[in-house]
N, C-alpha and C positions, 0 to 999 in steps of 0.2 A: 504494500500500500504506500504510498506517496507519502512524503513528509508534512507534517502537520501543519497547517498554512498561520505565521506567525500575527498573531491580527490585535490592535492598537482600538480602542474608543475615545473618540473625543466628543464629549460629552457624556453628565452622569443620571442625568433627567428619564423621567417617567419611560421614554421608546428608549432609550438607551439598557432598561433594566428588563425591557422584552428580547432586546438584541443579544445581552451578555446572559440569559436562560438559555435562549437557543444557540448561542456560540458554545455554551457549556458543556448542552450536549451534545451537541454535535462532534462526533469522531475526526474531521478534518481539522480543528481551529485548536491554536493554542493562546490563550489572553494571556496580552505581554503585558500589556497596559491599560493604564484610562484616566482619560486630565478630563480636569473642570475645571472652571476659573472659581468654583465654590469647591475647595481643597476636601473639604470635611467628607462631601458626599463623595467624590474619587474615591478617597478611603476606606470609606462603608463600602461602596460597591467594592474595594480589589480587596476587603478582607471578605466577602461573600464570594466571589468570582475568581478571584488569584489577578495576580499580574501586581504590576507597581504605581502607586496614586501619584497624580502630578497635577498641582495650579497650570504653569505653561505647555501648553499642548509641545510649542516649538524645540521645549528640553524634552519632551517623550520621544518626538520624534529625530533628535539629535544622539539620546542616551540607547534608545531600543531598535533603532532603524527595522519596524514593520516591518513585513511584506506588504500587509493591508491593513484598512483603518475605514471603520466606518463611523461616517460623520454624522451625530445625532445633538448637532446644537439648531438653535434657531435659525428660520431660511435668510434671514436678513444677513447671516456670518458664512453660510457655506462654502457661495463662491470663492471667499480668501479662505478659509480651510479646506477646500476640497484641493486645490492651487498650489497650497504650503504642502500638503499632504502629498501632491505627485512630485511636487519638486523634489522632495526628501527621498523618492524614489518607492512610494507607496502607492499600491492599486487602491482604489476607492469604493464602498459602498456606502452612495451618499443617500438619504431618508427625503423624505418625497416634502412640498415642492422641492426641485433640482435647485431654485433660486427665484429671486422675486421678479425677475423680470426674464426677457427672451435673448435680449445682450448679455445681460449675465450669465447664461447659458451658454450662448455661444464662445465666451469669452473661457466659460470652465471647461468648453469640452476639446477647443484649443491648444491649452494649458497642459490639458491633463496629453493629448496626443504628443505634444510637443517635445513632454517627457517621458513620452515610453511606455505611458503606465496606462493602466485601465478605467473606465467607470461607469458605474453602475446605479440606475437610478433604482430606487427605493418605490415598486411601487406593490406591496405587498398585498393588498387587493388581487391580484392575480394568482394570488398561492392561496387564499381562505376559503375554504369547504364551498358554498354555494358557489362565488365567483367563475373558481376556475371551472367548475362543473360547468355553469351556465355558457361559456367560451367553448368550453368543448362539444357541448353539443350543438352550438350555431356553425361551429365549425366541421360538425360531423355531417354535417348533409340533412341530417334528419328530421329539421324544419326546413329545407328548404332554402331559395334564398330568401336574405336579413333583408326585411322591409323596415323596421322599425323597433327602436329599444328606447329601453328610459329607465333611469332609477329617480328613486324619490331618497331622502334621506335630509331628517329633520331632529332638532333636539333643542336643549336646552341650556345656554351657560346662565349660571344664577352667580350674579356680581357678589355676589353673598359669600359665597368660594374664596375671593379672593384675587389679587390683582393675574393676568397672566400674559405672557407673551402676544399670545396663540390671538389675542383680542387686539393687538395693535395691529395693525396692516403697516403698519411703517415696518415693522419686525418681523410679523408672521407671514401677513400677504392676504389676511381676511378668508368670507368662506369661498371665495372661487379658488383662489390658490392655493389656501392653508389645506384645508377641506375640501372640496369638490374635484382637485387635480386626481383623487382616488375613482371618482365616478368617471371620469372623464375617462381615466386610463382605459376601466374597463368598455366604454361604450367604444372606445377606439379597434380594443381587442374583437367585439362582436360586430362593429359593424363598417371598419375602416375609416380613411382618415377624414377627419371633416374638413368640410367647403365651405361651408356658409355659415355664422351663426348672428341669430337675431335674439331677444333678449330683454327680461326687467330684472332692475337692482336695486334694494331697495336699501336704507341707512334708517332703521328705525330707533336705534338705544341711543336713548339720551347719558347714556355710562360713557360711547364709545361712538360718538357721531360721523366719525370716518371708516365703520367697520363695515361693509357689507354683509350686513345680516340673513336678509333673504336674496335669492338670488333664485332665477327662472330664466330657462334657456332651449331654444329648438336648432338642431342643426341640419345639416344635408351631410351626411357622409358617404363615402365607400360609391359606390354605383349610384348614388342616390336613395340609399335609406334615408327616415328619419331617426336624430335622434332624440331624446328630451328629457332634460334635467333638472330638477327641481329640491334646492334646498334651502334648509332655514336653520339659524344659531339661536334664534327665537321666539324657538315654536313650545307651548307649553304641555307637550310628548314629544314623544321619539318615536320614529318609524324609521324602516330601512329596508327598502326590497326594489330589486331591478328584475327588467324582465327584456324579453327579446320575441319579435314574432316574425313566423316568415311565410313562406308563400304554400307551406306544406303542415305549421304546426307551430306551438308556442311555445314558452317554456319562462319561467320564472323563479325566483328564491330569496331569501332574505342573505341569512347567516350561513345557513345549513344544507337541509333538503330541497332539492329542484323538484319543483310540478312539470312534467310533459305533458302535452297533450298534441295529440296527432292528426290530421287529415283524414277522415272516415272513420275514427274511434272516439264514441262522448266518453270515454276514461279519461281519469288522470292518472299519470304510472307517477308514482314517488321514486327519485332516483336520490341514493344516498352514495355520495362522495366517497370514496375510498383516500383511507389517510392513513399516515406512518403515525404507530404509535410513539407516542412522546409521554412524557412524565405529566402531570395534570397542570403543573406549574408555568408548562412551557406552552408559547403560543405556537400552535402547530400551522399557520401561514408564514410565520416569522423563521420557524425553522427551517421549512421547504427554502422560503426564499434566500436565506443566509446560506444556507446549503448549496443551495445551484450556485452562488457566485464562490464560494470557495471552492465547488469541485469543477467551474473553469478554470482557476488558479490555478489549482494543482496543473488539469490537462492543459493547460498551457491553450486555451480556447476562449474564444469573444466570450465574455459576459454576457447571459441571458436578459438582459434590460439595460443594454447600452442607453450613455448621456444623452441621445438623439431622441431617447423615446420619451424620455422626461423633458425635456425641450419641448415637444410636438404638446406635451400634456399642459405644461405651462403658457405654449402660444396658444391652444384654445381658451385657457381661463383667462386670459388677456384681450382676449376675441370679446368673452361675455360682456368682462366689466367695460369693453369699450362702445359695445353696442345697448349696453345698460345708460351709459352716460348720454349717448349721442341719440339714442332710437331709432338707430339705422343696421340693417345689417349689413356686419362685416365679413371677410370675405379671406382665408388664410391661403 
């Protein structure tokens, strides 16, 4: 078997502590490291995880030189950590949005070629139990061709909680970027790339007056499907279910189980995802996806979710808010 793929976190925050479960277990990865500019939590995490705490990311990756390093600080910092990170000769899994804009993108996925190294956009939506079911059978044939998908996905931040990043858009990138670049990924997976997108945005928290809280969006993708996206940071429940329909059959799911239904059958077949047992602790999307990018390390092979594809994900949610502001659609 291959040498263990030597791998660095920077960042110690809440995705960072799903990433260093599934690095944990995971048979490829050995934790070298892990900085945060708040030293205490580095600490806590490398006496749970192993590896060595560091304030300055730029001494971990001076002191341990990586292999890899995945970046799970705010979108607002990526691009110069994802940047620092290849420079130092490190492959990169960077956590979804790629970056707050589509020059920043471009600028990181430059950077990171320039030096040799790899990277990997974070969009692990793609690995969790319904999603990728849902992919695989738009992709199987078995509906047909993709007319038309949407996810809905709505919740709740109560200011009450507490101040948080994820709330500024200066930092985060709000819900199309922060949030919705997960929906996006996947309507791109089921129904190709989009063309057109038209659009409402709405700014209702008087907590956070420049946060794009709700957000609604129709596109044209792939051949001409539609698709349509609909979410809210301010909605007082939570829902979460995408679906897909095609010219032969539907299919839909939230978290878990996918409903089929077929062309000449009123059944619905329950189809239950087939998953690698993991420990209860551990996110099993989180591991798959962490997984597949160390085990192209090892093989010495592209990365399953090249920078390009978080790009594509980040210029539609640029698309929304521009056709949110403007009321016109645009056009990628």
């Amino acid at each position: 078997m291959a040498a263990r793929v030597r791998v660095a976190m920077l960042g110690a925050g809440a995705i960072a502590q799903d990433h260093l479960r599934a690095l944990r277990f995971s048979s490829r990865a050995e934790i070298v490291g892990i900085a945060d500019v708040n030293l205490s939590l580095a600490q806590k995490a490398a006496a749970e995880f192993g590896g060595t705490a560091f304030a300055d990311y730029h001494d971990m990756l001076d002191r341990l030189k990586p292999s890899a390093v995945v970046v799970c600080t705010p979108p607002k910092f990526h691009r110069q950590h994802v940047e620092d990170c290849a420079r130092a000769g490190s492959d990169v899994l960077c956590e979804k949005p790629l970056a707050l804009t589509v020059p920043e993108c471009d600028f990181m996925i430059s950077a990171v070629k320039k030096a040799g190294r790899q990277l990997m956009a974070g969009q692990v939506l793609r690995y969790y139990a319904g999603p990728k079911t849902l992919i695989e059978i738009a992709r199987s044939g078995k509906i047909g061709t993709v007319v038309t998908c949407w996810s809905t996905r709505v919740g709740y931040y109560d200011p009450a909680h507490g101040p948080s990043w994820r709330y500024d858009p200066k930092i985060g990138g709000g819900t199309a970027i922060e949030w919705e670049v997960h929906e996006i990924d996947l309507l791109r997976m089921l129904a190709g790339e989009a063309k057109t997108v038209s659009g409402r945005v709405l700014y209702t928290r008087p907590d956070s007056p420049e946060f794009d809280d709700h957000v609604h969006a129709v596109m044209t993708m792939g051949e001409g499907a539609i698709g349509r996206i609909d979410a809210s940071n301010s909605s007082y429940y939570s829902e979460c279910t995408r679906g897909v329909v095609g010219t032969t059959g539907a299919a839909w799911c939230g978290w878990g189980d996918v409903s089929l239904r077929t062309a000449g059958s009123n059944d619905v077949q329950i189809v239950k995802p087939v998953l690698p047992e993991v420990p209860e602790n551990v996110n099993v999307g989180m591991f798959q996806q962490d997984d597949a990018f160390l085990e192209a390390l090892q093989a010495d092979r592209p990365v399953p979710i090249p920078g390009e594809e978080g790009r594509a994900d980040v210029a539609v949610a640029a698309a929304i808010l521009l056709a949110g502001k403007t009321g016109e659609t645009v056009r990628l």
